[in-house]
C-alpha positions as CSV (number, residue, x, y, z in Angstrom):
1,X,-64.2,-141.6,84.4
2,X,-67.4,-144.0,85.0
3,X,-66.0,-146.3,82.5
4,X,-63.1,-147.8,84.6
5,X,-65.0,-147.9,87.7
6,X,-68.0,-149.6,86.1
7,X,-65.3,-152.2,84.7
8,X,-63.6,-153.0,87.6
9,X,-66.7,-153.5,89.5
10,X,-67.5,-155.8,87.2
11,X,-64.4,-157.5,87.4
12,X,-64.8,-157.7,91.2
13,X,-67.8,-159.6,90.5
14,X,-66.8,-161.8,88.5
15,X,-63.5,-162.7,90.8
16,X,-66.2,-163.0,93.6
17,X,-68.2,-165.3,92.1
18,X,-65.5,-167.8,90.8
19,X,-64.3,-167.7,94.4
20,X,-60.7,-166.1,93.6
21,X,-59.0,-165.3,96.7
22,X,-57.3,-161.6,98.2
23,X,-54.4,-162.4,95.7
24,X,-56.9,-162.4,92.8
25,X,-58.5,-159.4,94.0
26,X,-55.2,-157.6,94.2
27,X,-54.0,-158.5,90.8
28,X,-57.3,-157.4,89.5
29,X,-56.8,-154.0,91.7
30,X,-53.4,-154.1,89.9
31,X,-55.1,-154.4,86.8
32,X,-57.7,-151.5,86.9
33,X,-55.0,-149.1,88.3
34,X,-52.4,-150.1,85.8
35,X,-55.6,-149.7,83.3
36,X,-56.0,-146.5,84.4
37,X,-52.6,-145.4,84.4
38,X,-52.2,-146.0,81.0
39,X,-55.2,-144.4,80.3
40,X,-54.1,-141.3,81.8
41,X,-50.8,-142.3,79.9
42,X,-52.3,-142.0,76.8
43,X,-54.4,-139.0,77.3
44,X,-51.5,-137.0,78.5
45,X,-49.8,-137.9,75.5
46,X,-52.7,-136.5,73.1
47,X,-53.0,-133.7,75.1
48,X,-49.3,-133.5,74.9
49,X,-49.2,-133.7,71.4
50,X,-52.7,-131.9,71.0
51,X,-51.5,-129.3,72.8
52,X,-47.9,-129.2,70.7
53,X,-49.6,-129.5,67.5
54,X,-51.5,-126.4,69.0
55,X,-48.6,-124.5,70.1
56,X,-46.8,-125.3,66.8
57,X,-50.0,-123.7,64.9
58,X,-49.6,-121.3,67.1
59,X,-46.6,-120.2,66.7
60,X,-46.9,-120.5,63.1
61,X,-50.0,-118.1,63.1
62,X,-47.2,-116.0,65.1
63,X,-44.6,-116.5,63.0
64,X,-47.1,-115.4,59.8
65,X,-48.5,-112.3,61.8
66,X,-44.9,-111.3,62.3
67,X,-43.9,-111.8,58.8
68,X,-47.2,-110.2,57.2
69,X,-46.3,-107.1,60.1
70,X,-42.4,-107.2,58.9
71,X,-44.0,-107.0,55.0
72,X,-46.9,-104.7,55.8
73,X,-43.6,-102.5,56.7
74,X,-41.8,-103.0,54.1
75,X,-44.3,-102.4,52.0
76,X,-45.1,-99.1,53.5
77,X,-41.1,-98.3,53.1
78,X,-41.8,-99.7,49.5
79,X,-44.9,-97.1,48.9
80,X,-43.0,-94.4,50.4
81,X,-40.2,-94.9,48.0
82,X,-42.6,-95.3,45.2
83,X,-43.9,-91.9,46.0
84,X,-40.7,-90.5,46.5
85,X,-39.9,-91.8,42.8
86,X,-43.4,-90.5,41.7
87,X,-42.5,-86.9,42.6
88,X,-39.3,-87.4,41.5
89,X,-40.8,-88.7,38.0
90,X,-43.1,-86.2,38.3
91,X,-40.7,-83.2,38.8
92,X,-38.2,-84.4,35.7
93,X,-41.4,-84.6,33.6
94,X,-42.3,-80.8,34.9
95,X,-38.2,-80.3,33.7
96,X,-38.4,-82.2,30.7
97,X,-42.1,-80.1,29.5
98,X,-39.6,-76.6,30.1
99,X,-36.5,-78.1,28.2
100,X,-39.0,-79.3,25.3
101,X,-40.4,-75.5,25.6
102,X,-36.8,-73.8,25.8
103,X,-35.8,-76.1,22.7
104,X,-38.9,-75.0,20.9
105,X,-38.1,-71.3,21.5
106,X,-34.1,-72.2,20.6
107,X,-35.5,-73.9,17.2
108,X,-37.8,-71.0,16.7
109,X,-35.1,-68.3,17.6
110,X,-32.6,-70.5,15.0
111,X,-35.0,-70.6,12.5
112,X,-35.7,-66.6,12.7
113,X,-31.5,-66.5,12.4
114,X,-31.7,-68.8,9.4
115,X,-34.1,-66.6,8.1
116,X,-31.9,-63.5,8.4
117,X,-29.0,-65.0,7.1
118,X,-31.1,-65.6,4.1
119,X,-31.8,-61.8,4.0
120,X,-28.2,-61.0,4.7
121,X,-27.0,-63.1,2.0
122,X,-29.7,-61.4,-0.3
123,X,-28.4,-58.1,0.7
124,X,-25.3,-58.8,0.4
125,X,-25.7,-60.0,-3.5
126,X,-27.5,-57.0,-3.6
127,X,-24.7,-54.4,-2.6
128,X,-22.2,-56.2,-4.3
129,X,-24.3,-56.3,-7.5
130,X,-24.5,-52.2,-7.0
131,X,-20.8,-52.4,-5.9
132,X,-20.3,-53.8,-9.2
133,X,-22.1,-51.1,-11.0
134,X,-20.3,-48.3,-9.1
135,X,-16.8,-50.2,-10.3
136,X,-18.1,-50.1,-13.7
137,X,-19.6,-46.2,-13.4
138,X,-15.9,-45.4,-12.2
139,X,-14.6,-46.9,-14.7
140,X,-16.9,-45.3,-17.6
141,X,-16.5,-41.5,-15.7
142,X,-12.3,-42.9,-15.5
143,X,-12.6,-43.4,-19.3
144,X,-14.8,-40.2,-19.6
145,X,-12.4,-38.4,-17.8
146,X,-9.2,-40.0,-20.2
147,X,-11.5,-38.4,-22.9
148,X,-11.7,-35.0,-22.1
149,X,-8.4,-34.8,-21.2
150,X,-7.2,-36.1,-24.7
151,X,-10.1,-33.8,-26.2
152,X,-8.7,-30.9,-24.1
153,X,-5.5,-31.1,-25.9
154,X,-7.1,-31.3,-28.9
155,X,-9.0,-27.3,-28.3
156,X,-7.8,-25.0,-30.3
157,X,-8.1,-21.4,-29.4
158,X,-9.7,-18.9,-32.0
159,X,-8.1,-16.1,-33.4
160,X,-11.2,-13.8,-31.6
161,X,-9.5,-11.9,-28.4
162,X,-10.6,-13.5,-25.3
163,X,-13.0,-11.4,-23.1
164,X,-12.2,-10.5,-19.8
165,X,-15.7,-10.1,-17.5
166,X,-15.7,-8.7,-14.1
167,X,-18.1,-10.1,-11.8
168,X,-21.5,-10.2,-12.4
169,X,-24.3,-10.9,-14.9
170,X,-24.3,-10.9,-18.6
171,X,-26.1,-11.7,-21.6
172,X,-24.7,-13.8,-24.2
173,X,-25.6,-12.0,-27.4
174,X,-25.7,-8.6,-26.1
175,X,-22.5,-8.4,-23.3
176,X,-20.6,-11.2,-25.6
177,X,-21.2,-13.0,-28.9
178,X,-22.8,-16.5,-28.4
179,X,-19.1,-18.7,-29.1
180,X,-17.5,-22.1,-27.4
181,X,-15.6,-20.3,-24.9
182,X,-12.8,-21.5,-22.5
183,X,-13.9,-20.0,-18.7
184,X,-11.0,-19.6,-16.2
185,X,-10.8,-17.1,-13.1
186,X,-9.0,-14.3,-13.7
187,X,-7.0,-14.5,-10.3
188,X,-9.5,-14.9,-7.9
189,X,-11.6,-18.2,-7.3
190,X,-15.6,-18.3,-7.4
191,X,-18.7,-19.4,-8.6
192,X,-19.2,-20.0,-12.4
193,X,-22.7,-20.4,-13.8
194,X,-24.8,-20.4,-17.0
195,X,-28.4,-20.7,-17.5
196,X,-30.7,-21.4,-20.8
197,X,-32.7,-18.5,-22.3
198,X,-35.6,-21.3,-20.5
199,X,-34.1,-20.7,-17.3
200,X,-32.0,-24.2,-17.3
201,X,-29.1,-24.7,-15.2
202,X,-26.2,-25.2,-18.1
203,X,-23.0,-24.9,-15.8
204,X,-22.4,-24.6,-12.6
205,X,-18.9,-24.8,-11.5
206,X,-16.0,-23.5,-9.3
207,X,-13.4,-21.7,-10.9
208,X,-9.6,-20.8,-9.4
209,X,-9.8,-23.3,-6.4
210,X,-8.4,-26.4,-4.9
211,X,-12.4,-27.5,-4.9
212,X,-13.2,-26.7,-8.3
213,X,-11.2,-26.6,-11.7
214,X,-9.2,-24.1,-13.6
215,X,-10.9,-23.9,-17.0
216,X,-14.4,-24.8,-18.0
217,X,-15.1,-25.6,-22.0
218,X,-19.2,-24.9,-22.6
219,X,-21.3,-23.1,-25.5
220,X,-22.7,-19.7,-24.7
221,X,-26.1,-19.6,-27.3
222,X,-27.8,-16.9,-27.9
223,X,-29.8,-15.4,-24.6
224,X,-27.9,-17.2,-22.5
225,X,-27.0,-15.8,-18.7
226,X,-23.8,-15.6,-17.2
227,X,-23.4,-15.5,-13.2
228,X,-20.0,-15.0,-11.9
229,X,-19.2,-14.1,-8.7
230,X,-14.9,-12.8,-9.7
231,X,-13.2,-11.7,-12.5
232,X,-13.5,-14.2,-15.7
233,X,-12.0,-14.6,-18.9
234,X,-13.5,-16.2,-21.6
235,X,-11.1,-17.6,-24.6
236,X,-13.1,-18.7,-27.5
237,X,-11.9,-22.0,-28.8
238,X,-13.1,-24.0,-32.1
């Protein structure tokens, strides 16, 4: 450092030329090495502190790289589990879209059943309204038949002979007189039937049988034709 040595040169100088003696000049060699002992001193203590205010930057800068590394990982661990809970999200959406689909179809599917139920029902009034009408046809053919069995009683036979007819056709008017006759089977059972001069179906029953009946009251008019297919009497009644 020129500075020291310039100073204590001139410090020799000026010892020299007020005539101090060796004693002076040691004190004032005392003097320029204590000067630059604390010199050094002094600049070893800013160093010192220079170079801990350095380190303690520096180990602050440290200290921040290793927490921004320590949060750079975590937030990678963060992002991963962000995108973990993305897909997740993402797949409970995909579930959610085929429940909202499955519900639509189930709403769709209870709406068709409504819809049926509604036909059912109308059905249903339907047959029992014809249920109703078959009740009431049973009854009327139930009162019907009360009738004609109170009327039956209430045939009288004629005083004409009845007429026994084997099987076969006849011709009311020529093969027997056109009367109200009473038609039974003469042993056997069979078919009994009567057409219209026109051709019309009049009667058309089973005589003599578990399946049919055992007497049949109709008119025989004029031109009439009888089918039988066994033996049949005819009784004329009023």
């Amino acid at each position: 450092m020129p500075f020291v040595p310039f100073h204590i040169a001139g410090m020799k100088g000026e010892v020299r030329g007020k005539g101090f003696g060796w004693i002076k000049k040691w004190q004032v060699w005392v003097g320029g090495v204590s000067v630059l002992i604390l010199m050094s001193l002094c600049a070893w203590i800013g160093y010192s502190s220079a170079r801990t205010e350095v380190d303690g930057v520096k180990k602050s800068y440290d200290d921040i790289i290793s927490s921004l590394e320590g949060k750079s990982g975590e937030l990678e661990g963060v992002e991963g589990e962000l995108s973990t809970k993305t897909d997740e999200l993402e797949r409970v959406m995909s579930s959610l879209s085929e429940k909202k689909e499955e519900a639509a179809e189930a709403a769709s599917m209870i709406d068709e059943a409504h819809e049926k139920a509604g036909e059912i029902d109308s059905l249903k009034k339907e047959v029992q309204a014809l249920d109703d009408k078959i009740k009431e046809k049973k009854t009327k053919i139930a009162d019907l038949d009360e009738d004609i069995k109170s009327r039956k009683g209430d045939i009288k036979k004629l005083d004409a002979a009845p007429v026994s007819l084997p099987s076969g056709t006849f011709i009311v008017g020529k093969d027997v007189k056109a009367l109200r006759y009473s038609a039974s089977s003469a042993g056997q059972s069979g078919n009994f039937v009567v057409y219209s001069s026109f051709g019309d179906l009049k009667v058309n029953q089973i005589l003599g049988s578990d399946y049919g009946v055992s007497e049949h009251i109709f008119f025989a008019d004029e031109g009439d034709i009888i089918e039988s297919t066994m033996p049949t009497v005819l009784t004329p009644v009023e």
